[in-house]
N, C-alpha and C positions, 0 to 999 in steps of 0.2 A: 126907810120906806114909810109913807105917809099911814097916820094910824085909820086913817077910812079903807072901805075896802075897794080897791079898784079892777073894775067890772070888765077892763081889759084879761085881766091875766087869766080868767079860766076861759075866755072864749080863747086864750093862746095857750094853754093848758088843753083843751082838746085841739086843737091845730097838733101841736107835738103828739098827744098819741097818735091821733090818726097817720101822720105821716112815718112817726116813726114805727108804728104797728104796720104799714104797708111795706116798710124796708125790713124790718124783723120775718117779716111772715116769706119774701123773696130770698132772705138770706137763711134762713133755717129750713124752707123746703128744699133749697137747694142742695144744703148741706146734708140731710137726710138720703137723698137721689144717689150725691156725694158717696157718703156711705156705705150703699151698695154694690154701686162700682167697685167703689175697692175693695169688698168683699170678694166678689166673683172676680176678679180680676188681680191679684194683690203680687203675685210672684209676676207680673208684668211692670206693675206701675211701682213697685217697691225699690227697685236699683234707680229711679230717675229723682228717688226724695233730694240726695246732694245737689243736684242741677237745680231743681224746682227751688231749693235752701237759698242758690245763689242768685236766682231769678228775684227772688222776694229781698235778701239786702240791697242787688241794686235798686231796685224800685224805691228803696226804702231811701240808703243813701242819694240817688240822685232825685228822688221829688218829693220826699217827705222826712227828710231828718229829726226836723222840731215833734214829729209825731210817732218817732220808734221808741217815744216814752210808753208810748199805750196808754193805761190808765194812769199812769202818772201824771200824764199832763192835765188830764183830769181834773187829779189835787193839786196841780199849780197852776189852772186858773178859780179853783176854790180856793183858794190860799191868796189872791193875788198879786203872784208872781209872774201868769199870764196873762191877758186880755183876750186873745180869741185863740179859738183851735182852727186850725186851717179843714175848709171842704173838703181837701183830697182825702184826709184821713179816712173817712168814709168808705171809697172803694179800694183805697188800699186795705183795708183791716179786712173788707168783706170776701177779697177777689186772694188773700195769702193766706185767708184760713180758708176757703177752700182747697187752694193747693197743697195747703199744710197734711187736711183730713185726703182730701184725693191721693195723693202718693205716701199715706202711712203712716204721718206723725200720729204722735199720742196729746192732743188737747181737747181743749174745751171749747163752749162758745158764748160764756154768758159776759168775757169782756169785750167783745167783737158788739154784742145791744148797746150795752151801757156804755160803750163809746161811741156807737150811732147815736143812739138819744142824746148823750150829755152834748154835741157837736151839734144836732138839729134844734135844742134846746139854745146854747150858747150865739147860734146864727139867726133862731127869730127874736134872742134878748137884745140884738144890735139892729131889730126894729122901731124901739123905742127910742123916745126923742133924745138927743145927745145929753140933756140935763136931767132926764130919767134913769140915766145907764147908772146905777147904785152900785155897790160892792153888794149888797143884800138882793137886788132882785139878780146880778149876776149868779151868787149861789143858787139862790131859788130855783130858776131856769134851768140849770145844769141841774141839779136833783131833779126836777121835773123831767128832764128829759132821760138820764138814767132811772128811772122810774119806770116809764113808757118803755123803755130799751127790755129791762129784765121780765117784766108784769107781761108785753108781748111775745117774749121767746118762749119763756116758761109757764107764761098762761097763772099766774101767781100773782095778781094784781097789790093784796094785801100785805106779800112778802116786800111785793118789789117795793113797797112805799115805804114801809119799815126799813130795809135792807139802804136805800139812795140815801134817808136822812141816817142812820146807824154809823155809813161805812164811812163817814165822815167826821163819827164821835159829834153829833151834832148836839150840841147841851141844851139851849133853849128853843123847842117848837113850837110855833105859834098854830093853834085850831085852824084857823084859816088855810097855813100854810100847807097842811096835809090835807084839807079839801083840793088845793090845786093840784097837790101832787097826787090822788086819788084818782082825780079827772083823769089826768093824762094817763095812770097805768091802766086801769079800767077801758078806756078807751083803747088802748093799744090793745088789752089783752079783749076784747071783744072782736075788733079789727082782724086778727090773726086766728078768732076761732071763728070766726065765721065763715072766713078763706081755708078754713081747713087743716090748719097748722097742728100736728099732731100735739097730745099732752099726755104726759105722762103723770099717772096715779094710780094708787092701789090705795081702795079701802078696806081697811080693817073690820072681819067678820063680829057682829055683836054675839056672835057665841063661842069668839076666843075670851073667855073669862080668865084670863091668865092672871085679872088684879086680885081675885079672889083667894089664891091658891097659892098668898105671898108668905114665904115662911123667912126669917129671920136668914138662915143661910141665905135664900132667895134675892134677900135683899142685899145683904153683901154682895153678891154674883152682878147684881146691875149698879152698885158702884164702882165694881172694877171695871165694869163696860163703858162706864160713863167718862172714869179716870184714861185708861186705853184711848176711850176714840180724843180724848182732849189732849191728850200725847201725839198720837198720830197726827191730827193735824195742825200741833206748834211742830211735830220734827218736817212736816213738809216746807211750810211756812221756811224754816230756819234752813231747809235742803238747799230750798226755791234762791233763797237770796244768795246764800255760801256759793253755790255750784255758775249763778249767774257772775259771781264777785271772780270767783276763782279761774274761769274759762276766758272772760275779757282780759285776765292778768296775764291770764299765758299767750292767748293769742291777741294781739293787738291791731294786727287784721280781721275785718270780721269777713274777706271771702276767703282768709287761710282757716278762721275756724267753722266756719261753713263748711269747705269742702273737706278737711278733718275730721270733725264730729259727726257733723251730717252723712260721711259713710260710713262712721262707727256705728252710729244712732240704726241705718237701715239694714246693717247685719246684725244688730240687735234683733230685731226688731221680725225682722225674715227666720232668722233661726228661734226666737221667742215663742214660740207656739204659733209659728207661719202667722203673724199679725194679731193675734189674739189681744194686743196689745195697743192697738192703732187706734184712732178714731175717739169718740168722745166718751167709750167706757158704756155703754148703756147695754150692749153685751152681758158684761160682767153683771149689772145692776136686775136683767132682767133675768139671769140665771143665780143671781143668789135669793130672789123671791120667789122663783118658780122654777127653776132646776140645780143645777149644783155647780159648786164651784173649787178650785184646787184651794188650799191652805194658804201657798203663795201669793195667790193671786192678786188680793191688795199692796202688800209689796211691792212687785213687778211693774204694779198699773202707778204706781208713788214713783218710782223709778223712774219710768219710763216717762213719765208727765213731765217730770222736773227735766231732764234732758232735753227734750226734746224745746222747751218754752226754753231755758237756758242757752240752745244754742243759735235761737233767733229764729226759728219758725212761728205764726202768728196763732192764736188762740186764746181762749179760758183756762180758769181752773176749776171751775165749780164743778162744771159735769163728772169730769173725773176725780174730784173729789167725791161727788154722791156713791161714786165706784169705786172708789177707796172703802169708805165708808159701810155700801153694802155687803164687800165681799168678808173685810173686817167683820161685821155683825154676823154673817152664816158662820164663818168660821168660828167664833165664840159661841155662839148661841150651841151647835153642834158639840163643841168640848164641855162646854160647862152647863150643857144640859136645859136651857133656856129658851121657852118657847120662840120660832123661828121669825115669823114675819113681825112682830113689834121689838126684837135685836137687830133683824136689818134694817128696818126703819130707823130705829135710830141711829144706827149707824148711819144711815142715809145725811141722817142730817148733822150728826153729830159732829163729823169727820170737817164740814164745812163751814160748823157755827164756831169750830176751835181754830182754824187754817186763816179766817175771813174777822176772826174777833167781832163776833154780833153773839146777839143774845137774843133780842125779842123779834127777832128774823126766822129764828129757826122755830120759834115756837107759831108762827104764823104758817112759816112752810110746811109745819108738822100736820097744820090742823089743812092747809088749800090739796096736801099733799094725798096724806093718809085719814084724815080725818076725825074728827073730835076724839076718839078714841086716844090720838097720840099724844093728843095737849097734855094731861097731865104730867105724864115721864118729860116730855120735852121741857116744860116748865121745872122742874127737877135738874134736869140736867144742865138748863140756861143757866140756874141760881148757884150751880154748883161752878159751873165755867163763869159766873163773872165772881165768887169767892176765891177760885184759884189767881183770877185776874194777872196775868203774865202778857203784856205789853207786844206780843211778837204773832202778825199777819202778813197775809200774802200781799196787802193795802197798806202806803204808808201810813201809820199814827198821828193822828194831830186832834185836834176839837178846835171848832168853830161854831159860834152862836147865827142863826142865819134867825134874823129880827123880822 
């Protein structure tokens, strides 16, 4: 990339949020609607998950194969091994996590943005003239556009820019390059609050003085939380890829293990606390800060995540990671006696900075989330998870310099 600064890339730098905040803000209200439905309705739409499972591989296998990587192919055209990610991906990923969340699965939806963005991102990079097309503004573009993807869903602008150059181990950033990729989240994540796009956050009371009142046991008590949630999410991480490894082994059909799993998964799922377990976890998340939650419950929701992505229905992990995370923190906080709302908090995030291997992601979520009140402990916790430093996420590993 030429060392001047060229004055195209942030007018395409907002081009991508804005479009990708207009698809973010369609796909999440939807999914929210979504939701509902299958609440009030869930012993209707719960025996057709099998069906809906096979409706989604074919789609997949007959018009989109190259893109049943999901994020992966992501990192193979960050890496490049790819050159473009095909259009369709788009409404395939948008129109099978619906189906996914409508008839009862258990995901997420923060890889359903960042693979809109990283796709809208990678199709205005093949605007640029054919001796423009760089391996460097190719990565650019794609962060920029998972940028835009995460910054608009979650309304997290800061996280999301940290989070695009992080998840890629990105070693050397250039100032400029996080002005572009800044645009685009900001953008997207304005785009989608202006439209209405719910966000979720709880601010922490400034007369929870809990730093105050930190006694030596005390402080033990919040490295064993900090240790715990960086357990829990390397065991998801390592559930996520085993259980994906182990189920392709067995069945080598994917619509005999569709229609297998997939009726395992929704008599799980029916008999599981009648769905309590469905949907993207925000349930759990808003009952461990402000109602109560079973012991199990992170567990069940770990379970039930990994199955259900494992057996080829479409989604995230993040969300029901934050619901991993928070149920985990009530439950701790309750036994070992530790003020409630800054243990689920951090579980909130904790659960997903150890699953996702990022660091100074979480500490940006802590502060767009919870607010400045969290930074510290989260900053604690970052320093402690990149000194454990264990190589194992739900994202492939690799490092790339984007110059």
């Amino acid at each position: 990339m030429n060392k001047k600064i060229d004055l195209r890339i942030p007018i395409y730098s907002a081009l991508i949020g804005l479009i990708v905040g207009l698809l973010d803000y369609v796909f999440g209200s939807v999914l929210l609607k979504i939701g509902d439905i299958r609440t009030d309705y869930f012993s209707n739409v719960i025996p057709w998950l099998p069906v809906v499972g096979l409706m989604i591989v074919y789609c997949y296998q007959r018009y989109g194969n190259e893109v049943s990587k999901g994020m992966g192919l992501l990192f193979d055209v960050h890496q490049d091994k790819k050159e473009n990610i095909p259009l369709i991906l788009i409404p395939l990923i948008i129109v099978s996590t619906w189906l996914t969340h409508l008839f009862g699965g258990s995901a997420g939806r923060e890889g359903v943005a960042v693979q809109i963005g990283g796709t809208v991102g990678n199709k205005l990079f093949r605007r640029f003239p054919q001796a423009e097309q760089t391996a460097n503004y190719k990565q650019l573009f794609l962060i920029i556009g998972m940028a835009a993807g995460f910054g608009g869903l979650f309304q997290t602008p800061l996280t999301a820019t940290m989070f695009a150059f992080e998840v890629f181990r990105t070693k050397k950033i250039k100032l400029i390059n996080i002005i572009y990729v800044l645009i685009a989240a900001f953008i997207s994540f304005f785009t989608t609050s202006f439209l209405g796009l719910e966000k979720f956050a709880v601010r922490l009371s400034n007369s929870q003085n809990w730093w105050t009142t930190m006694t030596f046991v005390s402080v033990f008590k919040w490295l064993l939380l900090i240790l715990s949630l960086f357990a829990i999410g390397k065991l998801f991480a390592l559930l996520l890829t085993a259980t994906k490894r182990l189920l392709n082994d067995r069945f080598q059909n994917p619509y005999l293990k569709m229609t297998v799993m997939g009726t395992f998964l929704a008599l799980l799922l029916f008999f599981g606390h009648y769905g309590r377990y469905s949907g993207l976890g925000t349930n759990l998340i808003d009952s461990s800060f402000f109602g109560v939650v079973a012991p199990y419950d992170w567990l069940l929701k770990l379970l039930f995540t990994i199955l259900t992505l494992s057996i080829g229905f479409q989604g995230g992990e993040v969300t029901p990671l934050f619901s991993i995370g928070a149920s985990f923190g009530y439950l701790f906080a309750t036994v070992f006696d530790l003020p409630l709302m800054p243990v689920v908090a951090l579980g909130y995030i904790g659960v997903f900075s150890s699953a996702s291997h990022t660091f100074l992601t979480a500490i940006l979520l802590a502060y767009e989330v919870f607010g400045w009140q969290m930074v510290p402990l989260a900053m604690v916790q970052a320093v402690i998870f990149y000194l454990l430093k264990q190589n194992i996420s739900i994202y492939p590993i690799n490092s790339r310099s984007v110059k």
